[in-house]
C-alpha positions in Angstrom: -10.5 8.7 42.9 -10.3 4.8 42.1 -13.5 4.6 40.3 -13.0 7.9 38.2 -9.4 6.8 37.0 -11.3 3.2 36.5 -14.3 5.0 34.2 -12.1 7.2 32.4 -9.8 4.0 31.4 -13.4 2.4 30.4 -14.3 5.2 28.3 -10.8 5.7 27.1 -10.8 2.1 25.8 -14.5 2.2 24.2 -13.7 5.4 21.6 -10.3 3.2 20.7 -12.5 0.5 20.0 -14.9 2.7 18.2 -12.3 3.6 16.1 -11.0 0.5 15.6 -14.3 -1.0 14.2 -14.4 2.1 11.6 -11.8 1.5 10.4 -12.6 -2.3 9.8 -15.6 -0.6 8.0 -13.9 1.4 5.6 -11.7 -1.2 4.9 -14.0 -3.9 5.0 -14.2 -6.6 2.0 -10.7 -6.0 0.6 -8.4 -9.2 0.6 -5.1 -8.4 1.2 -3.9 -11.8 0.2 -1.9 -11.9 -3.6 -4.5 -14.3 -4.9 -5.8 -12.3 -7.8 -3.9 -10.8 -11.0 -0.5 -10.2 -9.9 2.9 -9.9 -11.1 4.5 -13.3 -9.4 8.4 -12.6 -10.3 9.8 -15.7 -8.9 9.0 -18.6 -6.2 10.6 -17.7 -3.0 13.9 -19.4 -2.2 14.6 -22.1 0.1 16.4 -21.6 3.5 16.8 -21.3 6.9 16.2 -18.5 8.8 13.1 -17.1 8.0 11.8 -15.8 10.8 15.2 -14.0 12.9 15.0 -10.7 13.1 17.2 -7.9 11.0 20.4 -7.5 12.1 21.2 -3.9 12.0 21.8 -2.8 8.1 21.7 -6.6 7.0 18.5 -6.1 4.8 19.2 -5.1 1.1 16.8 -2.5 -0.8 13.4 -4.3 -2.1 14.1 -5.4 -5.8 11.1 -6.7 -7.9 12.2 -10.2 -8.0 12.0 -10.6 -4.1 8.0 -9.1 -4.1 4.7 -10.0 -5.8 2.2 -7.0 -6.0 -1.3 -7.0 -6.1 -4.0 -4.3 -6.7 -8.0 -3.2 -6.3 -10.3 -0.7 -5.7 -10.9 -0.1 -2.0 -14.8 -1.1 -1.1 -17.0 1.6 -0.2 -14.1 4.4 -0.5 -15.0 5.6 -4.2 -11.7 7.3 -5.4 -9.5 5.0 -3.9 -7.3 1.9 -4.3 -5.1 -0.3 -2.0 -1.6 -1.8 -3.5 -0.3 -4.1 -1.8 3.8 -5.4 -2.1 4.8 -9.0 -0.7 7.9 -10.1 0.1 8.5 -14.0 -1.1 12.1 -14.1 -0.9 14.1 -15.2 2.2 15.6 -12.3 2.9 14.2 -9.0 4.3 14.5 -5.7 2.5 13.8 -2.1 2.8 12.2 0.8 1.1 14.6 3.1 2.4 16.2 4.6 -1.2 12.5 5.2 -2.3 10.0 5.7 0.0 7.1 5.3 -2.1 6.0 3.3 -5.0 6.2 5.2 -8.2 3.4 4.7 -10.2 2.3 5.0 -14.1 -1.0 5.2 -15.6 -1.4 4.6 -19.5 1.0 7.0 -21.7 2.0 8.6 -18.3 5.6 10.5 -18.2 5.9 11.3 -15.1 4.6 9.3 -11.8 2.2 10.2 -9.6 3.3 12.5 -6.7 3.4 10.7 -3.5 1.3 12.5 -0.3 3.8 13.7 1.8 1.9 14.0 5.2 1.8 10.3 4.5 5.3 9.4 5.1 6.1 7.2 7.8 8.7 8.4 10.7 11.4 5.4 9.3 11.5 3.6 6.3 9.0 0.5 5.7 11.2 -3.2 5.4 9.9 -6.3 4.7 10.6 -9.6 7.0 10.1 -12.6 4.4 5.9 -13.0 3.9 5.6 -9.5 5.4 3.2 -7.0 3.4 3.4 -3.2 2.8 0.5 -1.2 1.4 -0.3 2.1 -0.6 -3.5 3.7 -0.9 -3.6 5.5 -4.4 -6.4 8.1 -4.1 -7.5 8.2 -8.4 -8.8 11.7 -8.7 -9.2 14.6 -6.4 -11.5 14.9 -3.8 -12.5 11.0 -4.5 -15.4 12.3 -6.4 -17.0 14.5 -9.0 -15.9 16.1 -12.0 -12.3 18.2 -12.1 -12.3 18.5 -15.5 -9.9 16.1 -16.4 -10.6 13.6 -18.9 -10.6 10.7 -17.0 -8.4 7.0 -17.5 -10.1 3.8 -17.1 -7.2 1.1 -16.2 -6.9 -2.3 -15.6 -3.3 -2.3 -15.1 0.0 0.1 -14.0 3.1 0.1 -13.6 5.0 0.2 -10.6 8.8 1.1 -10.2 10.6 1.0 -7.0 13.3 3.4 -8.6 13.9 6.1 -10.5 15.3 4.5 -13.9 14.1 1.4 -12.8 11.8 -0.6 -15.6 8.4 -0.7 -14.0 6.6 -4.0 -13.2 3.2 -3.8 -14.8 0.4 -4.8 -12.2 -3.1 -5.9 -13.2 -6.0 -5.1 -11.4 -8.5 -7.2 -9.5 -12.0 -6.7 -10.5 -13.5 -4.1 -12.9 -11.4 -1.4 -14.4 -11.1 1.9 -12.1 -11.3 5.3 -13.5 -8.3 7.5 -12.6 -8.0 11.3 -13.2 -4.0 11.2 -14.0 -3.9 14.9 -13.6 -4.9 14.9 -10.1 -4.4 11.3 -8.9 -2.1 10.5 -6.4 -0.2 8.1 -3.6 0.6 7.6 -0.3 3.8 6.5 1.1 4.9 2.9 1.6 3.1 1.9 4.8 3.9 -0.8 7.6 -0.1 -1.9 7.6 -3.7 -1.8 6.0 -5.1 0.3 8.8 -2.5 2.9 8.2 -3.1 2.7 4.5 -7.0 3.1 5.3 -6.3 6.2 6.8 -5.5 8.2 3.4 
């Protein structure tokens, strides 16, 4: 009936908005905007065009003097920390050749594995002033002791390919303690509220 299909779509549309403002919670307090410690490469280059959209496989692969990064813990989710990747050039890139930032802590060899139920459906790109985001969960379970010696860092590095050198990013606020045995990453994602998921 009319009014059922009509409460149903009521209902329907309060638990997305539920959801919606828990997320905002989690989430809440972090500034996504590169105004803290970053790694500013270069100033963004001057031209037309900014706004069109891709043309089909005109975008070149993300190189670290096209982004600015930027990095803190996440508020009120202990055991985690957004990164967060602008693009300042004029031209828009992709993350398609690799998928997910590769990240070093200290004397690190070897990067952190990236969380695999993480990864979007298609490769993350960046329009010019667009952001992409990576939640880096710093010890297992978020909390308690693994039995790990644990890290206390203020900064990383962060390659965006294999043999790449990696661009050392500082940290916004106080130090964070990782556990580099068990720490790990998520994919690059499209937006904060998919990052907040992980």
């Amino acid at each position: 009936m009319p009014f059922t299909a009509t409460l149903s779509r009521v209902v329907v549309a309060g638990l997305l908005v539920a959801a919606a403002l828990a997320l905002a919670t989690a989430c809440r307090g972090y500034d996504s905007r590169a105004d803290g410690p970053v790694t500013a490469v270069s100033p963004p280059p001057s031209g037309d065009g900014r706004n069109l959209p891709p043309a089909p496989g005109s975008q070149a692969a993300c190189a670290p003097d096209m982004l600015r990064f930027h990095a803190g813990p996440m508020p009120r989710r202990d055991g985690r920390m957004l990164l967060t990747v602008t693009n300042i050039s004029n031209r828009t890139c992709d993350f398609a050749s690799m998928r997910y930032p590769l990240l070093r802590f200290g004397d690190g060899r070897h990067p952190l594995p990236a969380i695999g139920a993480s990864r979007p459906l298609t490769p993350v790109f960046l329009k010019p002033d667009a952001t992409a985001y990576a939640t880096v969960v710093t010890r297992a379970g978020g909390r308690g002791d693994t039995g790990h010696r644990h890290h206390r860092i203020s900064q990383f590095g962060v390659a965006l390919a294999a043999r790449a050198a990696p661009t050392q990013v500082g940290l916004d606020g106080a130090p964070v303690r990782v556990d580099t045995h068990t720490a790990t990453v998520t994919y690059w994602q499209p937006s904060l509220a998919a990052a907040c998921k992980w």
